[in-house]
C-alpha positions in Angstrom: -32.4 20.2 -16.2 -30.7 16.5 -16.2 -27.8 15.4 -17.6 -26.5 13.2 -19.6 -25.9 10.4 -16.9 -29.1 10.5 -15.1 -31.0 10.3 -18.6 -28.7 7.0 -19.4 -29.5 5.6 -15.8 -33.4 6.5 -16.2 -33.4 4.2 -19.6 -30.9 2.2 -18.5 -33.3 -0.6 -16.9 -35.4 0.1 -20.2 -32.4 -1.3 -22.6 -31.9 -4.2 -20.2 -35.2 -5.6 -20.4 -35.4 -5.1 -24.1 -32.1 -6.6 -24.4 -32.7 -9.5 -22.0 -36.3 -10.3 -23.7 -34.6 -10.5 -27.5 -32.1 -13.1 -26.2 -34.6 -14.9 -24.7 -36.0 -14.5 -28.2 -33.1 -16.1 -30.1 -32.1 -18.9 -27.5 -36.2 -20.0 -28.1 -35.7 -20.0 -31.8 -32.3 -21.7 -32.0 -33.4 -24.2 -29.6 -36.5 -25.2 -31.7 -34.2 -25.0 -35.1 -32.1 -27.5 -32.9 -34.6 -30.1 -32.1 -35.9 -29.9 -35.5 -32.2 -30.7 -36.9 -31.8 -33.2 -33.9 -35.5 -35.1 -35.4 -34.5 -35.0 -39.2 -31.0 -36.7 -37.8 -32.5 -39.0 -36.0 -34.7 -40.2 -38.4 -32.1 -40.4 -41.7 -30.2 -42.3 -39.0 -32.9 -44.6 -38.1 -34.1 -45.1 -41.9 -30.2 -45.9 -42.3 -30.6 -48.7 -40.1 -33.2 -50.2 -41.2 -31.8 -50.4 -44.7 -29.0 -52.0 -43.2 -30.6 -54.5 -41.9 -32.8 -55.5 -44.4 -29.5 -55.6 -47.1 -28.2 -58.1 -44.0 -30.8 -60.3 -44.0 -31.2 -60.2 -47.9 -27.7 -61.7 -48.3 -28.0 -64.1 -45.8 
């Protein structure tokens, strides 16, 4: 019969790698939600710009 702590140690490296592989998960998923908020700032910032410049030139 086992007991209690060598069941937790036997599924112990179980959990880990299930743990390890969802947070490996999230960090993906955040870090392609952040590039794709980093693009859409970029390019307001960029149409910005432009806009500027054009008003610039318009009232000179």
């Amino acid at each position: 019969m086992t007991t209690i702590r060598e069941r937790i140690n036997l599924h112990l490296p179980i959990a880990l790698q299930l743990l390890s592989t969802a947070s490996l998960i999230v960090i993906a998923i955040s870090a392609i939600c952040g590039s794709k908020s980093l693009k859409e700032l970029a390019g307001s910032h960029d149409i910005k710009s432009i806009d500027t410049i054009h008003q610039k030139h318009m009232h000179n």
